[in-house]
C-alpha positions as a Markdown table, in Angstrom:
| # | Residue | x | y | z |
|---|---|---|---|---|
| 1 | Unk | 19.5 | 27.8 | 1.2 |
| 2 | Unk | 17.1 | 29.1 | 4.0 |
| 3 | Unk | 14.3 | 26.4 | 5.2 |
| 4 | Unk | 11.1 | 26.5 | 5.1 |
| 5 | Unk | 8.7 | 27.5 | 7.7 |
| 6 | Unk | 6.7 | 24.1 | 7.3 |
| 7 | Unk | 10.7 | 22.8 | 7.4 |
| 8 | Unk | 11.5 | 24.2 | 10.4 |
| 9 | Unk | 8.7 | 22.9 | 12.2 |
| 10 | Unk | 9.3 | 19.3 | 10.7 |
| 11 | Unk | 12.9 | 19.7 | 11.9 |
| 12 | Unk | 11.7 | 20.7 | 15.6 |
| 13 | Unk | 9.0 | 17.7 | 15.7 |
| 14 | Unk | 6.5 | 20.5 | 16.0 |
| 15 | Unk | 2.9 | 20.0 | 14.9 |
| 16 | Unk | 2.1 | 19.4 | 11.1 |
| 17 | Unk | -1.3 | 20.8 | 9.8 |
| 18 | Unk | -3.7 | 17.5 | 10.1 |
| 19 | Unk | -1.2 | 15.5 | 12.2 |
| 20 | Unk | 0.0 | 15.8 | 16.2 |
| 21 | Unk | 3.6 | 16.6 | 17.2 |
| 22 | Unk | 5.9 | 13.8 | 16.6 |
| 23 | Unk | 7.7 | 13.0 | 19.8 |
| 24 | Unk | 9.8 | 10.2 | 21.8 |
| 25 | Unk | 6.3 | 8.3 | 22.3 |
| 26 | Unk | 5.6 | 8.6 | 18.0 |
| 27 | Unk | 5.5 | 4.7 | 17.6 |
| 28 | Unk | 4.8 | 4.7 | 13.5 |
| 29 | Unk | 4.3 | 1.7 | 11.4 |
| 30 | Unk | 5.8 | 1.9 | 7.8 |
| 31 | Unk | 3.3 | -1.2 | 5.5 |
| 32 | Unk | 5.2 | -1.5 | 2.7 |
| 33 | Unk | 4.4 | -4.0 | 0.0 |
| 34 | Unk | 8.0 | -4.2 | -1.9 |
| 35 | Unk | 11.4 | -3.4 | -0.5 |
| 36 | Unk | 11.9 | 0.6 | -1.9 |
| 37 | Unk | 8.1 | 1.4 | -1.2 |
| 38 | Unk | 8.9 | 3.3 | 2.0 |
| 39 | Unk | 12.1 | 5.3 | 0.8 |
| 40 | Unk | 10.2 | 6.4 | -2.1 |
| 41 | Unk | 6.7 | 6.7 | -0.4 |
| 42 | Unk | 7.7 | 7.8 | 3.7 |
| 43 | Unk | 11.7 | 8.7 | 2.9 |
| 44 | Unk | 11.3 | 11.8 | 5.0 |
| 45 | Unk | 8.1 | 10.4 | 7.3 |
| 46 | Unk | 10.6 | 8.0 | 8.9 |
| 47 | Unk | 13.6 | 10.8 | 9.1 |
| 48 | Unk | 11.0 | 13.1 | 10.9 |
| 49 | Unk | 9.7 | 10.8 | 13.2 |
| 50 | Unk | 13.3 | 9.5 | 13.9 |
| 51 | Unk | 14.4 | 13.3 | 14.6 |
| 52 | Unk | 11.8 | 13.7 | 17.2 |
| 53 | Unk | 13.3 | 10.8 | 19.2 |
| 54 | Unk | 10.2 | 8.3 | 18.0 |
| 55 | Unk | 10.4 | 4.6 | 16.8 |
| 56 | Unk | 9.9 | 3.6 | 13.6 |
| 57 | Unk | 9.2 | -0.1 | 12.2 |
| 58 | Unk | 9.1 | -1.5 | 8.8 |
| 59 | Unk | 6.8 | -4.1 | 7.4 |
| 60 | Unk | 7.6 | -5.4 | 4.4 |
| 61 | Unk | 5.0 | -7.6 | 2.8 |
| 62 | Unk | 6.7 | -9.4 | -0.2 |
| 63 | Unk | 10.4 | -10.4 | -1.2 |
| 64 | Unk | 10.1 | -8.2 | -4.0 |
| 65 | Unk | 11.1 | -11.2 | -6.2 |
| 66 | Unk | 8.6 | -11.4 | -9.0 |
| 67 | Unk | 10.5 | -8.4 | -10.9 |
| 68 | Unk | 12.2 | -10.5 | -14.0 |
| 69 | Unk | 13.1 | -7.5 | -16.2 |
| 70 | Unk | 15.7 | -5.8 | -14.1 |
| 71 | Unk | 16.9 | -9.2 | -13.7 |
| 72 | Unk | 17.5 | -10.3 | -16.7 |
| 73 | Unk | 19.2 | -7.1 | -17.8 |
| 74 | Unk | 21.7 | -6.9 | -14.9 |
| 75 | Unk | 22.6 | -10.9 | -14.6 |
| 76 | Unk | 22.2 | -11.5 | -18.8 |
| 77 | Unk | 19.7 | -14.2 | -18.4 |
| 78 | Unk | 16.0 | -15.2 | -20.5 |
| 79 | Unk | 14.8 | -17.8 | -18.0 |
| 80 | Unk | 14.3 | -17.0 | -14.0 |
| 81 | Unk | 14.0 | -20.3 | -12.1 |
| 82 | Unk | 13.0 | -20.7 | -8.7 |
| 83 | Unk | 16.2 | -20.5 | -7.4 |
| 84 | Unk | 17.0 | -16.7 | -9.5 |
| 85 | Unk | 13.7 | -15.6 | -7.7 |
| 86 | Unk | 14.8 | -16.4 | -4.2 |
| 87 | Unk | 18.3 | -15.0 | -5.3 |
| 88 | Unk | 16.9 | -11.5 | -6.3 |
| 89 | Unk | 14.4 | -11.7 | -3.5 |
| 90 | Unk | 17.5 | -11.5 | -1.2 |
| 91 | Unk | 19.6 | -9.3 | -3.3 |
| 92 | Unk | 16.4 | -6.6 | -3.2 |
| 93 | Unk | 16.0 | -7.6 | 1.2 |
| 94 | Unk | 19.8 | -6.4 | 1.6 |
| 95 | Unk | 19.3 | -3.6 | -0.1 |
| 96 | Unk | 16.5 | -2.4 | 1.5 |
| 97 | Unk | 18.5 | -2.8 | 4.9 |
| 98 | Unk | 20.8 | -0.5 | 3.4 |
| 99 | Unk | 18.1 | 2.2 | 2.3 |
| 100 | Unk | 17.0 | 1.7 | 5.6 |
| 101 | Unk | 20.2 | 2.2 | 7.4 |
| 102 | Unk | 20.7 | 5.5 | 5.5 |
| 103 | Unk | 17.7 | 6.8 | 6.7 |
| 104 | Unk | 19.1 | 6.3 | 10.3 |
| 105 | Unk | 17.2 | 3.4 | 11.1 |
| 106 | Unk | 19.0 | -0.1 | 12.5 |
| 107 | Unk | 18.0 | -3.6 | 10.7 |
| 108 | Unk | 15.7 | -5.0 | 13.4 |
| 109 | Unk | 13.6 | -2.2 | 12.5 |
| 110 | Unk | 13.0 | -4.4 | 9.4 |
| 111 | Unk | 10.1 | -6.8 | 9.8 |
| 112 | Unk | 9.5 | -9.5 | 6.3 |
| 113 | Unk | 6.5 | -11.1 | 5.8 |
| 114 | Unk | 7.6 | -12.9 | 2.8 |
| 115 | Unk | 4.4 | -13.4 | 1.3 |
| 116 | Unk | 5.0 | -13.6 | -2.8 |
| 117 | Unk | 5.7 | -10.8 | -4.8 |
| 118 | Unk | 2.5 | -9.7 | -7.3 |
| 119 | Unk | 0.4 | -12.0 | -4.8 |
| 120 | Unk | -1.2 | -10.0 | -2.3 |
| 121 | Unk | -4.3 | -10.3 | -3.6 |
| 122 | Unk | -4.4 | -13.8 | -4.1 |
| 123 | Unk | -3.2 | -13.8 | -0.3 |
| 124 | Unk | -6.2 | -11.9 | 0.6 |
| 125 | Unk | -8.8 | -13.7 | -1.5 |
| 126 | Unk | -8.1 | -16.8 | 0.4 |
| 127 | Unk | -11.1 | -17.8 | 2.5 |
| 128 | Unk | -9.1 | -19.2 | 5.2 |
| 129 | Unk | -7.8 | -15.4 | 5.9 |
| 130 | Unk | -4.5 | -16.4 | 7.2 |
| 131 | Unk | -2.9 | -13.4 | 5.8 |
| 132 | Unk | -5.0 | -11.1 | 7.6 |
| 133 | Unk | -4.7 | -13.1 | 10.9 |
| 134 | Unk | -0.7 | -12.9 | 10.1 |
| 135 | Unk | -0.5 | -9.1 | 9.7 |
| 136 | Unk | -3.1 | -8.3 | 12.5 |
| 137 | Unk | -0.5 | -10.3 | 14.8 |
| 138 | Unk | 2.6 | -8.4 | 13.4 |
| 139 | Unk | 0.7 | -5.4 | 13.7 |
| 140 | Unk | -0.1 | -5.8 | 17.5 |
| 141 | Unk | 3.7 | -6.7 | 18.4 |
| 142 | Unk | 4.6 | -3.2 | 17.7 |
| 143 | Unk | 1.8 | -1.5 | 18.8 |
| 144 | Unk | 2.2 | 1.4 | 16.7 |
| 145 | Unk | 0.0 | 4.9 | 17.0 |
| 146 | Unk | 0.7 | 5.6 | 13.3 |
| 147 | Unk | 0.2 | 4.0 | 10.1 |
| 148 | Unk | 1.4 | 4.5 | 6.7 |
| 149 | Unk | 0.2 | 2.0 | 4.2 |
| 150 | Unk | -0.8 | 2.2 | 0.2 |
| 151 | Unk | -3.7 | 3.7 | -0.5 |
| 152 | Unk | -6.9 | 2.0 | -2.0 |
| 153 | Unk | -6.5 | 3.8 | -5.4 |
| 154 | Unk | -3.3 | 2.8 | -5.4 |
| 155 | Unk | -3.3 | 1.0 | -9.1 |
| 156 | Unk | 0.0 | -1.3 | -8.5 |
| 157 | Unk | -2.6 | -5.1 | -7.6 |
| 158 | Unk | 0.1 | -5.6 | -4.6 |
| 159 | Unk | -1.0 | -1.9 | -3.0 |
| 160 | Unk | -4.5 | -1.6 | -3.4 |
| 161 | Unk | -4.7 | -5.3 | -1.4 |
| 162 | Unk | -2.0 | -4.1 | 1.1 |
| 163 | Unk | -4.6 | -1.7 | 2.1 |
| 164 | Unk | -7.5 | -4.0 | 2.2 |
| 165 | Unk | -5.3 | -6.1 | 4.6 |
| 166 | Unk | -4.1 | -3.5 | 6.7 |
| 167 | Unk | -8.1 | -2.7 | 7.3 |
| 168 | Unk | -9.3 | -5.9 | 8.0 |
| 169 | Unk | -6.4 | -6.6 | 10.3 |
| 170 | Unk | -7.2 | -3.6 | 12.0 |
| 171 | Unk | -11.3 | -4.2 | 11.7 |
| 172 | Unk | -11.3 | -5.8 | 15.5 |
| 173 | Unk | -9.1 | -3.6 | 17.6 |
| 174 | Unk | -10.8 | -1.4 | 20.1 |
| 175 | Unk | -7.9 | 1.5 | 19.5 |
| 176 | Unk | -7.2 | 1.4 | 16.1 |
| 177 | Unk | -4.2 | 3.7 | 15.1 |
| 178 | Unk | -3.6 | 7.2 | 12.9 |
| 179 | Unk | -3.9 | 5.9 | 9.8 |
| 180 | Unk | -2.0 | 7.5 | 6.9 |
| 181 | Unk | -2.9 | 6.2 | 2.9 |
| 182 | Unk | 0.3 | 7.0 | 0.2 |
| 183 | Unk | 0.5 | 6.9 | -3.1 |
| 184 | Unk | 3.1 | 5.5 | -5.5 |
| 185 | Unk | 1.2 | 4.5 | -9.1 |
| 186 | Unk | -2.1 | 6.1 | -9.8 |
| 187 | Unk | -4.5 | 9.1 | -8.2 |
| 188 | Unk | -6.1 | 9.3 | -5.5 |
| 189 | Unk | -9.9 | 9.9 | -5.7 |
| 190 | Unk | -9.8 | 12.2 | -2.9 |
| 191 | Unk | -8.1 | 15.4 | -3.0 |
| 192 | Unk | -7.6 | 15.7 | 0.9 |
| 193 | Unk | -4.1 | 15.6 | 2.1 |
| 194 | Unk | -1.5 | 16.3 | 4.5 |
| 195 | Unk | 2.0 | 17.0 | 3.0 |
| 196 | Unk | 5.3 | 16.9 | 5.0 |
| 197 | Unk | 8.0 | 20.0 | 5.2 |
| 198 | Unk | 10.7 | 18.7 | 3.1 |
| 199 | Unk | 14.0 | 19.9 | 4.6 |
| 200 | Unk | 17.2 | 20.3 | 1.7 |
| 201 | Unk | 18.7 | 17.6 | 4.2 |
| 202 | Unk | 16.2 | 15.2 | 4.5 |
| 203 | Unk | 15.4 | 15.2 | 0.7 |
| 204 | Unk | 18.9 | 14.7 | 0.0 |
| 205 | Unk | 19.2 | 11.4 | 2.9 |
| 206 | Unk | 15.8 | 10.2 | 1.1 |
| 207 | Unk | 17.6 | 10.2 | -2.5 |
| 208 | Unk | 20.6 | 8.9 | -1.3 |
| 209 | Unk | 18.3 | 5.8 | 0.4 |
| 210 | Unk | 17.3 | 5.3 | -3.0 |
| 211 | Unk | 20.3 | 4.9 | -4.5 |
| 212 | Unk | 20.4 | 1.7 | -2.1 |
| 213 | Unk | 18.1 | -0.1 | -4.4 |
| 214 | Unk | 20.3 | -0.7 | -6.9 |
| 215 | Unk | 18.7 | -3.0 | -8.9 |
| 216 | Unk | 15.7 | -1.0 | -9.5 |
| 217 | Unk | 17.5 | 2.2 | -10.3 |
| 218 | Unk | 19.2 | 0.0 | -13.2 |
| 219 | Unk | 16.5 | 0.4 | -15.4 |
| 220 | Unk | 13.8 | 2.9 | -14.0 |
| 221 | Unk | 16.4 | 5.0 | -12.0 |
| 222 | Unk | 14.8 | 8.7 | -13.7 |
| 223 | Unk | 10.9 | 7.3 | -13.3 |
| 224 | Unk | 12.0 | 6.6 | -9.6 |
| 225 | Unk | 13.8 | 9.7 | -8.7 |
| 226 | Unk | 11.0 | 11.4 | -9.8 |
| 227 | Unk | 9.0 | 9.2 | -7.7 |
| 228 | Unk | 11.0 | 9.9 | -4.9 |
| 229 | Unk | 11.3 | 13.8 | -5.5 |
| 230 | Unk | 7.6 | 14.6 | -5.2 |
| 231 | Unk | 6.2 | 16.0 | -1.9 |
| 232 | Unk | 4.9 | 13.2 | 0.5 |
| 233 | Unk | 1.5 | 13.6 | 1.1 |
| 234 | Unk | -1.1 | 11.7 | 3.0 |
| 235 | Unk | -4.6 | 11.4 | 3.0 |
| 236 | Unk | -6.6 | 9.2 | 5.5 |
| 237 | Unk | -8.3 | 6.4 | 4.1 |
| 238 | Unk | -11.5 | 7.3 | 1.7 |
| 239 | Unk | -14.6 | 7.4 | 2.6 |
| 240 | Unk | -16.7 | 3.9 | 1.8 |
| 241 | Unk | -20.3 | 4.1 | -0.6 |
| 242 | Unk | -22.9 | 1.7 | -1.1 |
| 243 | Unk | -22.1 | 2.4 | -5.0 |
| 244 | Unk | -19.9 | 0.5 | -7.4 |
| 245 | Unk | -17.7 | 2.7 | -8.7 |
| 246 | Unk | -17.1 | 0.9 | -11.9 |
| 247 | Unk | -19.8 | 0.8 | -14.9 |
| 248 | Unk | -17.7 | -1.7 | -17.3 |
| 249 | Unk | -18.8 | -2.1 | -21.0 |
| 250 | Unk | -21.0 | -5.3 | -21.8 |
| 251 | Unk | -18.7 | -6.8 | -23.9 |
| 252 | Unk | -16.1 | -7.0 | -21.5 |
| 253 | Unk | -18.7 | -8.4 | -18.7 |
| 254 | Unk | -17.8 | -12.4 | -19.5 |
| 255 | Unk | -14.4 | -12.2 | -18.5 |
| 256 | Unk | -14.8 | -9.8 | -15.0 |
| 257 | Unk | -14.9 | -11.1 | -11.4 |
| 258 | Unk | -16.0 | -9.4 | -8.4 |
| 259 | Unk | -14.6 | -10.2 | -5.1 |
| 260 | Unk | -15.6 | -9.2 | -1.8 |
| 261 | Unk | -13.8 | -9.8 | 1.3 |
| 262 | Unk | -15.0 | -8.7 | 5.1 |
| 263 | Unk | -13.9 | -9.9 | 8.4 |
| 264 | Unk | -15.4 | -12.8 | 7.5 |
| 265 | Unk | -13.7 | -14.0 | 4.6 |
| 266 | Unk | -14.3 | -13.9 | 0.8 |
| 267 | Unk | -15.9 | -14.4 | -1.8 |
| 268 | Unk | -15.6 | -14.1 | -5.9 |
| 269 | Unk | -18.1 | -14.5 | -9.0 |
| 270 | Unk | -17.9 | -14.3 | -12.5 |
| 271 | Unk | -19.7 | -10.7 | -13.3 |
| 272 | Unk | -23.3 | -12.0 | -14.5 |
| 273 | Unk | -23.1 | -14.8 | -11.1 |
| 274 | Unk | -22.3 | -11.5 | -9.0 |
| 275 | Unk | -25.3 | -10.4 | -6.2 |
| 276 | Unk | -25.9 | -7.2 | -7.7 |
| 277 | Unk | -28.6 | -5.2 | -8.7 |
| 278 | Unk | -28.9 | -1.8 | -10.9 |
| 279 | Unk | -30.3 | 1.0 | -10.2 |
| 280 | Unk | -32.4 | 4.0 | -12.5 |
| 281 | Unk | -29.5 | 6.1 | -12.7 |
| 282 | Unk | -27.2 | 2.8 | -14.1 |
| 283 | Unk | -25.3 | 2.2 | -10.8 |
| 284 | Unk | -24.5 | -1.2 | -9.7 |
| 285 | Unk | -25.1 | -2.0 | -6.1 |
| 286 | Unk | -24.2 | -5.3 | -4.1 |
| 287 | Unk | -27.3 | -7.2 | -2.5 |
| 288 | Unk | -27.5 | -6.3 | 1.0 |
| 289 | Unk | -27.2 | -9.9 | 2.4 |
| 290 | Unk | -23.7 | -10.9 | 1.2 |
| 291 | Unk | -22.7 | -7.5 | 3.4 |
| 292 | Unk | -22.1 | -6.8 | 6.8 |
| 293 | Unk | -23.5 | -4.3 | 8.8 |
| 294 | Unk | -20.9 | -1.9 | 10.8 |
| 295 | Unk | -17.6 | -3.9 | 9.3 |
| 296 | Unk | -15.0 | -3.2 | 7.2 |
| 297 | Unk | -15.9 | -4.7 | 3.7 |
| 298 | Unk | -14.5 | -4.1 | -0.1 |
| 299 | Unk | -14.6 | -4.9 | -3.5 |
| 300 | Unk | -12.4 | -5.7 | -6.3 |
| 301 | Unk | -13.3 | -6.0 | -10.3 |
| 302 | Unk | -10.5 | -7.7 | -12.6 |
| 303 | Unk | -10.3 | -9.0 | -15.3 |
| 304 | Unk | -9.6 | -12.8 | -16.2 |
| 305 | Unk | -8.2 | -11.6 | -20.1 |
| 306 | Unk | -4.3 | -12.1 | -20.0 |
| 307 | Unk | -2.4 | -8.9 | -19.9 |
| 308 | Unk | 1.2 | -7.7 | -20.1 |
| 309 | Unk | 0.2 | -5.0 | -18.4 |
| 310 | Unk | 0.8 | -5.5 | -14.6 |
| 311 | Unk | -1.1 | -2.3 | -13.4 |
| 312 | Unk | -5.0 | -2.8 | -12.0 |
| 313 | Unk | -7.4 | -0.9 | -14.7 |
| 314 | Unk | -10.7 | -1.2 | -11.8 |
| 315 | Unk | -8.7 | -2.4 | -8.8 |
| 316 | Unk | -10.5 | -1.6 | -5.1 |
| 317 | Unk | -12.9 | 0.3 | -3.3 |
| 318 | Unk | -14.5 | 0.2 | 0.2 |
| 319 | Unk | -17.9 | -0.9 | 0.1 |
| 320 | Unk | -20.9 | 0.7 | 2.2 |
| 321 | Unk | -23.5 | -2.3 | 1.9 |
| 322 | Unk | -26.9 | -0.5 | 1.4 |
| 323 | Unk | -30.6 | -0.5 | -0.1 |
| 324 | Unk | -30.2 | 0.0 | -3.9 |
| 325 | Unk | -32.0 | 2.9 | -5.2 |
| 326 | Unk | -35.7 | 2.3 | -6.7 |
């Protein structure tokens, strides 16, 4: 089968449309909240920036343990104790080295935060702000020029506040990198993107990467592939507005909370406690003075009603603190 033009390009590290050349001094950054996030999200990113002689490192931000279901099909078990977590937890890390070793890269290009799985964004809404501290520190050891993290609208709770992390850990450097937003569960609200050649080769290493994570393919193995098989495109990250994006009915209002974290920590009230005011048009704006001028700030809406379903229905958005409308 003859390649692509956009292929052939890829192939040569030549430019892509939106992004410079990939080359020997390419030093990307792959965030990825659970281990099989970057073979399904940046499969071919990493094989193209590998092919063009550059360095690739992978930071994983969870153990991926909190994932009972596949668990209890493959080891024929109801209750997962402590113990089963950290088991799977390591059964999912040595897979992931070998997804990762398929797509040409060695295992110290594998960096674990360990932080827990389905808990990023209790992580974040700490006020202490260790995580961030954490990641900005991991983050500075590589020194990477190029990003690829979840995006925002990302729906999975885990990847909308890997990307809220990601920002504020990058809020105080003077050089910030490229950054590039993917998404795995959801759409994006923007319709900008770059999209990568995808060389028969390449997708064929990417699929076979997957097929390392064995304990997910066991019972989503189609929903995955599928996953896997669509073209990666990026977008950079969206643009911020003073405006809440969410207008939430009023008989669900009792059981929301907003949370809003900065570079200076964060903050979370029940919905009617919020600082908000509302506008002619029906919008919902937060007060000026819990904002900060010129930083990095965002806002979350959840619900506190139990729910089997794991997904976020409002999730995040980055937040322009202005003047409500009269």
């Amino acid at each position: 089968m003859a390649l692509t033009e956009a292929a052939m390009r890829a192939l040569r590290g030549a430019a892509i449309p939106g992004l410079p050349p990939f080359s020997e001094k390419t030093r990307l950054l792959v965030v990825a909240p659970h281990p099989d996030d970057e073979t399904i999200a940046t499969g071919l990113l990493i094989q193209q920036v590998r092919a063009a002689g550059g360095d690739v490192r992978i930071l994983l931000l969870t153990r991926g343990d909190n994932n009972p279901w596949p668990q209890r099909w493959l080891e024929r078990r109801l209750r997962i104790g402590d113990a089963d977590r950290r088991r799977w937890g390591q059964r999912r890390h040595a897979e992931m080295l070998q997804a990762l070793q398929r797509l040409g890269l060695p295992a110290s290009a594998l960096e674990s935060m360990g932080w827990p799985d389905m808990g990023l964004a209790d992580c974040l809404l700490q006020p202490d702000a260790v995580a961030v501290s954490l990641l900005a520190a991991a983050i500075s050891r590589f020194r990477p020029d190029l990003i690829a993290l979840p995006s925002i609208d990302d729906r999975h709770p885990d990847h909308g506040a890997a990307h809220v992390l990601v920002r504020l850990a990058l809020a105080r450097q003077s050089d910030a990198p490229r950054l590039l937003t993917y998404l795995v569960h959801g759409q994006a609200r923007d319709a900008g993107f770059i999209e990568l050649g995808s060389p028969p080769g390449q997708v064929a290493t990417k699929q076979m990467a997957l097929t390392a994570h064995g304990s997910q393919m066991a019972l989503s193995g189609r929903r995955m592939r599928l996953l896997a098989a669509r073209p990666e495109r990026y977008a950079a990250p969206a643009s911020s507005s003073p405006v809440l994006p969410w207008r939430p009915p009023f008989w669900l209002l009792p059981w929301l909370r907003l949370s809003l974290v900065s570079t200076m920590g964060a903050q979370s009230w029940r919905w009617h406690d919020a600082p908000l005011s509302r506008d002619s048009r029906g919008d919902y704006w937060v007060s000026p003075a819990h904002g900060m001028a010129g930083q990095p700030q965002f806002a979350r809406l959840a619900s506190t009603l139990q729910s089997p379903w794991i997904f976020d229905h409002w999730g995040w958005c980055e937040l322009q603190v202005d003047q409500p409308r009269a």
